[in-house]
VEXSENU-551742 format. One record per residue (C-alpha): x, y, z; residue number from 0. Coordinates in nm, 2 decimals, decimal comma. Layout:
<recs>
+--------+--------+--------+------+
:      u :      v :      w : fike :
+--------+--------+--------+------+
:      X :      Y :      Z :  NUM :
...
+--------+--------+--------+------+
</recs>
This chain:
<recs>
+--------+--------+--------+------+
:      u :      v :      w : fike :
+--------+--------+--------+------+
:  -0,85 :  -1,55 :  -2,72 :    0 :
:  -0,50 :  -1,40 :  -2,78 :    1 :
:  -0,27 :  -1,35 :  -2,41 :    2 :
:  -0,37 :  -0,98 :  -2,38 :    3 :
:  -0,19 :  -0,70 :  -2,27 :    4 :
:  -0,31 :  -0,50 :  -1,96 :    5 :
:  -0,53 :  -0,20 :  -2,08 :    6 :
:  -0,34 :   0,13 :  -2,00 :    7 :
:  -0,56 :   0,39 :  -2,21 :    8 :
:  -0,51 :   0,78 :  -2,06 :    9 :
:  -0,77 :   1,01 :  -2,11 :   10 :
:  -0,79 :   1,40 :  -2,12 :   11 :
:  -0,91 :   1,45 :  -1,81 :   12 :
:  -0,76 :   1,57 :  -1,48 :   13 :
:  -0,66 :   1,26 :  -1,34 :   14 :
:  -0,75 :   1,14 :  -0,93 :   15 :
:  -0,55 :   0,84 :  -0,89 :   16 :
:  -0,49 :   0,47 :  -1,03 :   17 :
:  -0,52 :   0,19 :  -0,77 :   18 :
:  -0,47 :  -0,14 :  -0,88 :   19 :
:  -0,72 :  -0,21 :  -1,16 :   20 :
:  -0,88 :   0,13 :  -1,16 :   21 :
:  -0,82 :   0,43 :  -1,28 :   22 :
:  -1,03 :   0,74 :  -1,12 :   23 :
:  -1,06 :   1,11 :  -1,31 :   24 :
:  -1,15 :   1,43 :  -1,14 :   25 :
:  -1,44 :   1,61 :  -1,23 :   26 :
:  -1,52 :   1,86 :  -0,95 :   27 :
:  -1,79 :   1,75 :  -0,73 :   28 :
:  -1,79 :   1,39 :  -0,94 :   29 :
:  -1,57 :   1,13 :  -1,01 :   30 :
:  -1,52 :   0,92 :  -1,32 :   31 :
:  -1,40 :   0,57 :  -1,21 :   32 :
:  -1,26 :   0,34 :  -1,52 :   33 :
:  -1,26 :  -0,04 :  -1,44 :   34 :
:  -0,94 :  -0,14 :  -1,67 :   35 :
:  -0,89 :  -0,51 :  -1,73 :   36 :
:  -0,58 :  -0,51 :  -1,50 :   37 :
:  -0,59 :  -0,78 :  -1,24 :   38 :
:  -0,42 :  -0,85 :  -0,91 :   39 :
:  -0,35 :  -1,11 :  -0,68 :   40 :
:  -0,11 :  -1,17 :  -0,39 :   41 :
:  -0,09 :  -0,79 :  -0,37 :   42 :
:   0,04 :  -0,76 :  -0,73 :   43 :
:  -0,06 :  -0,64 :  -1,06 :   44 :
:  -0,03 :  -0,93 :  -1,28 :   45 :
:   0,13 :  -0,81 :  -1,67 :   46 :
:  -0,16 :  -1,01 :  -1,82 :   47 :
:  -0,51 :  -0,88 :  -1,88 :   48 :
:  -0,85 :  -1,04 :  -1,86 :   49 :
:  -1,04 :  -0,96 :  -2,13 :   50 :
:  -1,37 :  -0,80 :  -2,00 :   51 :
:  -1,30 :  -0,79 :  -1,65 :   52 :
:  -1,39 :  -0,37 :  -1,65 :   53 :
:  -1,67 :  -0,42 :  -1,79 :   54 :
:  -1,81 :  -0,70 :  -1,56 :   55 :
:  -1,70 :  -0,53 :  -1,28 :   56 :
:  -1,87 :  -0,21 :  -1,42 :   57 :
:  -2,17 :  -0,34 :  -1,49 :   58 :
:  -2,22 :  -0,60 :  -1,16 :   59 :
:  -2,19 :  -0,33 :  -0,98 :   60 :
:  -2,45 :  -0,10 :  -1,10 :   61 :
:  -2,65 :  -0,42 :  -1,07 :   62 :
:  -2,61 :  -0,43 :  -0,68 :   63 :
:  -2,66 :  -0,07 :  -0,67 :   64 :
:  -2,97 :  -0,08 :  -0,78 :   65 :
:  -3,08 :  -0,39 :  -0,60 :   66 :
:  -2,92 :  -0,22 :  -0,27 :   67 :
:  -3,01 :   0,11 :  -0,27 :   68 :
:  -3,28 :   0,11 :  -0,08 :   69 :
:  -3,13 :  -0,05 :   0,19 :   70 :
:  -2,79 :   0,18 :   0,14 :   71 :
:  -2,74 :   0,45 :  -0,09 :   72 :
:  -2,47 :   0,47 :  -0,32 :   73 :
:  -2,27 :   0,69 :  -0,50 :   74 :
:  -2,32 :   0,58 :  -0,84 :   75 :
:  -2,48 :   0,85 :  -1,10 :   76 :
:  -2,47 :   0,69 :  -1,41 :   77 :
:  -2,25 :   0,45 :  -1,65 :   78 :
:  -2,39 :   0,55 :  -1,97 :   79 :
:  -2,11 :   0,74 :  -2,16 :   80 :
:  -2,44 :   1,01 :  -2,26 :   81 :
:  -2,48 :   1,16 :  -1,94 :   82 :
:  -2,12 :   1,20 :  -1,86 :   83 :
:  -2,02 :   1,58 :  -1,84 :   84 :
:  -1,72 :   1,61 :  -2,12 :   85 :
:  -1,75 :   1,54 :  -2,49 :   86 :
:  -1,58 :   1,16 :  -2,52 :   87 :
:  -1,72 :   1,17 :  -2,88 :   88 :
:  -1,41 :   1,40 :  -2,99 :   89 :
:  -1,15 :   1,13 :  -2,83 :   90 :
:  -0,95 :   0,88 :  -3,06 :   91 :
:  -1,18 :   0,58 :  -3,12 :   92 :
:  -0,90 :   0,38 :  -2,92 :   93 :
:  -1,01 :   0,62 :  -2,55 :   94 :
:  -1,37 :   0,61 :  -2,69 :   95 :
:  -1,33 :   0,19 :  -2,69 :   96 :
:  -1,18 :   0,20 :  -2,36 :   97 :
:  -1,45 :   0,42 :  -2,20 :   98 :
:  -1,70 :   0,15 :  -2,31 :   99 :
:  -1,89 :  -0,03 :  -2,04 :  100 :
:  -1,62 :   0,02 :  -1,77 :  101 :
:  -1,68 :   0,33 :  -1,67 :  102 :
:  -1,91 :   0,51 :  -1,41 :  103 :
:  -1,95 :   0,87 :  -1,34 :  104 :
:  -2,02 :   0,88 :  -0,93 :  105 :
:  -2,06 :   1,15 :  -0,62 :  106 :
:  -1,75 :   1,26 :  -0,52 :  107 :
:  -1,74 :   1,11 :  -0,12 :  108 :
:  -1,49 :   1,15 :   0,17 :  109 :
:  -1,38 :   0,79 :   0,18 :  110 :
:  -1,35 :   0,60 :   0,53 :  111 :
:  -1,02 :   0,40 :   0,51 :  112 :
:  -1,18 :   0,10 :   0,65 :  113 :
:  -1,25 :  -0,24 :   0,42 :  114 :
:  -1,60 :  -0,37 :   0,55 :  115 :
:  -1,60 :  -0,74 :   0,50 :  116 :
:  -1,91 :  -0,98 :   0,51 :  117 :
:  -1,86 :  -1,33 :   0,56 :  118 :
:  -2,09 :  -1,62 :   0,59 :  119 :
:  -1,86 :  -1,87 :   0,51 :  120 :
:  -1,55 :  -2,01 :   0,66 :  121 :
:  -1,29 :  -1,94 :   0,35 :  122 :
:  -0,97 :  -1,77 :   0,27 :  123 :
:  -0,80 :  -1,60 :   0,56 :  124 :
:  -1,06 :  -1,64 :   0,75 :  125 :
:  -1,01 :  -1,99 :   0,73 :  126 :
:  -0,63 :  -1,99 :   0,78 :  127 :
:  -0,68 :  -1,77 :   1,11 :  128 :
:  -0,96 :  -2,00 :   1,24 :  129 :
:  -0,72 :  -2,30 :   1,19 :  130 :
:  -0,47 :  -2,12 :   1,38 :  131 :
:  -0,64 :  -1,93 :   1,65 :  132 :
:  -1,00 :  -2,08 :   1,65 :  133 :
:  -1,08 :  -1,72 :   1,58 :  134 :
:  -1,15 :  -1,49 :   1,33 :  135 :
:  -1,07 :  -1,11 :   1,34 :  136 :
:  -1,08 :  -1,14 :   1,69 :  137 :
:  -1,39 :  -1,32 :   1,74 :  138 :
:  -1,41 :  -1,68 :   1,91 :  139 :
:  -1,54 :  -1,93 :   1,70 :  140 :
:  -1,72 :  -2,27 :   1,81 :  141 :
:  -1,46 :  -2,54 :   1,78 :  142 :
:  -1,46 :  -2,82 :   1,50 :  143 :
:  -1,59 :  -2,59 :   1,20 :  144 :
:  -1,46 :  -2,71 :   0,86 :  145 :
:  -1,32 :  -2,57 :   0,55 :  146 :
:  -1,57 :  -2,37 :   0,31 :  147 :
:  -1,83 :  -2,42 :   0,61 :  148 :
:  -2,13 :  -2,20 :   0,65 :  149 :
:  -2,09 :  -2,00 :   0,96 :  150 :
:  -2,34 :  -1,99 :   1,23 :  151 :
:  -2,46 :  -1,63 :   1,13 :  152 :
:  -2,27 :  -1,34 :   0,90 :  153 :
:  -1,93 :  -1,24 :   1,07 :  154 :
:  -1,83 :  -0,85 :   1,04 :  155 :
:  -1,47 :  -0,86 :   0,99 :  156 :
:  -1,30 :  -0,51 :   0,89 :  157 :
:  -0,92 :  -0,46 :   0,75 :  158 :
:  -0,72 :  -0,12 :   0,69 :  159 :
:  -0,74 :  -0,01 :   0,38 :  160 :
:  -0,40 :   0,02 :   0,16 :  161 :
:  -0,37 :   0,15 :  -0,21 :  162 :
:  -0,07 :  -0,04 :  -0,23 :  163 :
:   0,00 :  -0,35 :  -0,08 :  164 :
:  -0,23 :  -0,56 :   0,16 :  165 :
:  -0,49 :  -0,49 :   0,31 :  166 :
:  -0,47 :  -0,59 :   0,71 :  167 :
:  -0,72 :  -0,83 :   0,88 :  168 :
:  -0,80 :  -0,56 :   1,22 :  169 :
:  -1,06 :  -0,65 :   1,50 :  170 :
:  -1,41 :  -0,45 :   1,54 :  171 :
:  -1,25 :  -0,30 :   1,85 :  172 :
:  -0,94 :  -0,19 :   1,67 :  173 :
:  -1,16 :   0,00 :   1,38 :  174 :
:  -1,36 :   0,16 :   1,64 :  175 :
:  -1,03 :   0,30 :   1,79 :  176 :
:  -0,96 :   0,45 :   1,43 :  177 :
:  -1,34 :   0,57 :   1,32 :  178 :
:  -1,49 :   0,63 :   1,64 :  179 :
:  -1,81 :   0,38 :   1,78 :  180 :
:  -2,09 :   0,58 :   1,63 :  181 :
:  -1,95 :   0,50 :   1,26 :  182 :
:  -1,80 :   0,16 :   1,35 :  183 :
:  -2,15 :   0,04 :   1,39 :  184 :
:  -2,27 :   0,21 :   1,11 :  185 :
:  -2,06 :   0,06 :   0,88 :  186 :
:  -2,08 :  -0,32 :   1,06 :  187 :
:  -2,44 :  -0,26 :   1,04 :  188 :
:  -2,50 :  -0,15 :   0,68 :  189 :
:  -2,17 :  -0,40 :   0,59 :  190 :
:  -2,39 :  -0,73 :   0,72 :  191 :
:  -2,76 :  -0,63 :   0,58 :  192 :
:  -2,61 :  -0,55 :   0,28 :  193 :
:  -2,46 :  -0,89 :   0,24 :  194 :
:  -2,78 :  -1,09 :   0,33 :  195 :
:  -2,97 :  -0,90 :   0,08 :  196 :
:  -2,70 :  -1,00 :  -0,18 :  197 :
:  -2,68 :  -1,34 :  -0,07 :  198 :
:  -3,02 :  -1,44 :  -0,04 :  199 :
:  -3,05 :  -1,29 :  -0,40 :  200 :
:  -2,78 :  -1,48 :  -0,55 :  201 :
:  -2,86 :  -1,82 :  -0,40 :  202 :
:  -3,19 :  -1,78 :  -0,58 :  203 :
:  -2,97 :  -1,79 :  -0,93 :  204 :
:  -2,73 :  -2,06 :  -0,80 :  205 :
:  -2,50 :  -1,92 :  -0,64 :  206 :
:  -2,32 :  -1,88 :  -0,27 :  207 :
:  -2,18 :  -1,55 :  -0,16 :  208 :
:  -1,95 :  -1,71 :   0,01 :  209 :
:  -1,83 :  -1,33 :   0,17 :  210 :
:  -1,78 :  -0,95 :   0,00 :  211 :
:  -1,60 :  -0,69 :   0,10 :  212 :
:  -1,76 :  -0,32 :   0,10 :  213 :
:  -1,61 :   0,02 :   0,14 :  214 :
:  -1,79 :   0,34 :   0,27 :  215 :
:  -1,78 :   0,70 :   0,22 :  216 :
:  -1,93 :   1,03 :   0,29 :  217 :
:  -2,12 :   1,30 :   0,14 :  218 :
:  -2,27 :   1,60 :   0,32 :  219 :
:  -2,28 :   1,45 :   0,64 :  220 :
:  -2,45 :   1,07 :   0,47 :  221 :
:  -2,29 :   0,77 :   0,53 :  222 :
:  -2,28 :   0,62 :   0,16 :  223 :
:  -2,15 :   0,30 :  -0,06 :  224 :
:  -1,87 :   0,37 :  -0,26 :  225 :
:  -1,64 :   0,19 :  -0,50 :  226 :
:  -1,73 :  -0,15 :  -0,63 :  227 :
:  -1,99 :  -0,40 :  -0,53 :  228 :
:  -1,99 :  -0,76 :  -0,48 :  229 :
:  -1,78 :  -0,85 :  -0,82 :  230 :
:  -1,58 :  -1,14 :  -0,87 :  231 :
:  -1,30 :  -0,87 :  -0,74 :  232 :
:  -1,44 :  -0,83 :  -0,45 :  233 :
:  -1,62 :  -1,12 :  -0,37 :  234 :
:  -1,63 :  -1,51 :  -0,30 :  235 :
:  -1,88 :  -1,69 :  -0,61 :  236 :
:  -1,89 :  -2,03 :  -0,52 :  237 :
:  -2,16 :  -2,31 :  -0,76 :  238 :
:  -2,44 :  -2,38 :  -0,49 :  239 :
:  -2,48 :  -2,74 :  -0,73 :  240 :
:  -2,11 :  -2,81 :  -0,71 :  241 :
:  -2,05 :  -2,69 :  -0,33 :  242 :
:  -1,89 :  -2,94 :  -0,08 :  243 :
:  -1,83 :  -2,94 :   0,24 :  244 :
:  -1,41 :  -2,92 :   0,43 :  245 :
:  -1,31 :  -2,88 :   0,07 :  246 :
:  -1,20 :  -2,55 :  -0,23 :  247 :
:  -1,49 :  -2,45 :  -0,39 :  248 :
:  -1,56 :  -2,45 :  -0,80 :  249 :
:  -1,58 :  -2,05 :  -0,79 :  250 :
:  -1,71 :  -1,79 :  -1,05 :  251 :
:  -1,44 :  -1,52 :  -0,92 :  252 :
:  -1,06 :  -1,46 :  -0,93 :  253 :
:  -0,98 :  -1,78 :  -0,76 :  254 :
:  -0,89 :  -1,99 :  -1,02 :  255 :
:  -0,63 :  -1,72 :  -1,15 :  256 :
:  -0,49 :  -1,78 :  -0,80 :  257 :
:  -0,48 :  -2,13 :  -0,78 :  258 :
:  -0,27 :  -2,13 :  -1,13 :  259 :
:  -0,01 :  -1,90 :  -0,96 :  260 :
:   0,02 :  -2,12 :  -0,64 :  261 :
:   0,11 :  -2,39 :  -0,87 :  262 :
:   0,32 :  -2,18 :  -1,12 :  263 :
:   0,56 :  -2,20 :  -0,82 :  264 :
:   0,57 :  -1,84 :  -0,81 :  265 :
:   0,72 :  -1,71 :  -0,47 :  266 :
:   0,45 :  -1,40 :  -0,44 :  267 :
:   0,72 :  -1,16 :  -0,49 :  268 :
:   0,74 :  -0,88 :  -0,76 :  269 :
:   0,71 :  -0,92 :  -1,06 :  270 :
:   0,43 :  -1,16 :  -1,11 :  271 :
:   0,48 :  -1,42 :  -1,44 :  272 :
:   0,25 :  -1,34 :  -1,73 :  273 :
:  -0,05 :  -1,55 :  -1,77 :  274 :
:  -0,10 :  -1,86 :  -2,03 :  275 :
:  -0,38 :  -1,80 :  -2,28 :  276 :
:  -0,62 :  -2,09 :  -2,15 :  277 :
:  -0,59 :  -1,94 :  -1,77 :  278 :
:  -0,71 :  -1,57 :  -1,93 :  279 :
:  -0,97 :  -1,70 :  -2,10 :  280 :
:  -1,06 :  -1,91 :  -1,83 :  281 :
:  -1,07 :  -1,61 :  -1,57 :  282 :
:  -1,26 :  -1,40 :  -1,86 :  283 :
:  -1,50 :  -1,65 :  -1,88 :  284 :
:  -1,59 :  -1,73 :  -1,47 :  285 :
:  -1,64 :  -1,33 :  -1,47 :  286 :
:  -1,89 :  -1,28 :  -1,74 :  287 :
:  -2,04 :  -1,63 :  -1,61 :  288 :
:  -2,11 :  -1,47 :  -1,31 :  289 :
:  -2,26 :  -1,16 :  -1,43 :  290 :
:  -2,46 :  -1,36 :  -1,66 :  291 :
:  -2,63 :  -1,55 :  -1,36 :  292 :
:  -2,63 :  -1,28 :  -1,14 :  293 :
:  -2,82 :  -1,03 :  -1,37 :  294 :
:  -2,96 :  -1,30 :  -1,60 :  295 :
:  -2,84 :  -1,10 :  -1,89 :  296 :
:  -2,54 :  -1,16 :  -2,16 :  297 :
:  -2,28 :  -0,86 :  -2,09 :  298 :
:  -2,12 :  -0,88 :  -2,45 :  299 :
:  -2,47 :  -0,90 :  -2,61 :  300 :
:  -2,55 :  -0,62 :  -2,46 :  301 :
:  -2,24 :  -0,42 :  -2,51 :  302 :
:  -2,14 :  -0,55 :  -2,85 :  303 :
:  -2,50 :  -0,66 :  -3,03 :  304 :
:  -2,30 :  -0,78 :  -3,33 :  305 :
:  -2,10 :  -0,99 :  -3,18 :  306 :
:  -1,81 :  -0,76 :  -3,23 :  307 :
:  -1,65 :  -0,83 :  -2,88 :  308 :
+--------+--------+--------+------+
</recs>
């Protein structure tokens, strides 16, 4: 696998707006969201793609969707390329390549600017707060917990929501100051049963959901899932046969592209270094690892059946 530049393929429609690694296209009442194989970390976009990563995070999230959406709906429609409303057969085969298996036509929602994070797990910055303040988000935490430790129940542990830049760790109390009570529970509510559905499904294949971060809109009045759902993105994968206790995890997400740039030496300031070839293939392969266990299916079988990937 060759170092590979980050896809930026434009396409002749009306565009929404490009966060980080997606780019979103208006289409009236519905929105066409394009998983590119950009990647960021340490609030930058790194100049190095990962092959595949738009798909996986395409396609693992339609998976959720449809394990979830009885207990939350959603606003996916569909991410077949024949039920989108625009003829992508007339593009150039380069758009028509790019469209493939990263994108998903969805309901057009008011978005609520509030990350909704799940966390059953002591990891990340919830583990550098609780090693400060005994405390995550706010709440008081028993003393003498350890590193990657399971916590004693799911915490609920919202952050604002930025397009650019990071997101900010905020207390329940705070988000109910900025959406109101009635929705703050709503979304801690929906936020925490939608992680133990996804959990308890996953540790069946292997693997801890270490924690997931959600985000929420509305449609006519209903309180909906939008964006992306439990990906390597979005998500902690950690081996349930390789976990150990007050210690980093082996992880099927994003986390070994950041332990690389920790050690690259790499002060966290723009521009981030390009990637090496082995760390790219690397993170391409912990991604489609994970939707391989997760869905028990082969993603580039299914998208490329003769092995054209």
């Amino acid at each position: 696998m060759q170092n590979t530049p980050v896809l930026q393929t434009d396409f002749p429609l009306p565009i929404f707006g490009r966060g980080k690694v997606r780019d979103t296209y208006d289409l009236g009442d519905m929105l066409l969201i394009v998983a590119t194989d950009r990647i960021s970390a340490f609030d930058s976009v790194l100049p190095t793609g990962i092959p595949h990563k738009g798909q996986v995070l395409t396609a693992l999230s339609a998976f959720w969707f449809g394990q979830t959406k009885e207990i939350m709906p959603n606003h996916m429609i569909s991410i077949h390329p024949v039920d989108f409303p625009f003829d992508w057969r007339a593009w150039a085969d380069e758009q028509q390549a790019a469209l493939k298996g990263r994108s998903m036509l969805v309901k057009k929602a008011q978005r609520i600017d509030i990350e909704c994070v799940a966390r059953g797990y002591l990891a990340g910055s919830g583990w550098a707060e609780y090693k400060e303040s005994g405390s995550v988000a706010g709440v008081k935490l028993q003393h003498g917990l350890m590193e990657s430790q399971q916590l004693p129940e799911p915490l609920f542990t919202p952050a604002t929501k930025a397009d650019t830049g990071h997101d900010e760790n905020i207390t329940y109390e705070q988000m109910v100051n900025i959406v109101g009570r009635e929705m703050a529970e709503k979304l801690r509510d929906a936020t925490l049963r939608i992680y133990s559905e996804v959990a308890e499904y996953a540790r069946k294949e292997g693997i801890i959901v270490a924690d997931t971060k959600l985000e929420f809109g509305t449609v006519d009045g209903e309180l909906i899932v939008i964006d992306e759902m439990v990906t390597p993105d979005s998500s902690r994968f950690w081996e349930i046969a390789k976990y150990r206790l007050n210690s980093s995890q082996v992880s099927l997400d994003k986390q070994y592209l950041r332990d690389w740039l920790v050690r690259s030496g790499w002060d966290r300031e723009p521009p981030a270094p390009p990637l090496p070839d082995d760390v790219v293939e690397k993170t391409s392969e912990k991604y489609l690892e994970a939707y391989r266990r997760l869905s028990r299916r082969d993603l580039l079988q299914m998208l490329y059946p003769r092995g054209q990937s």
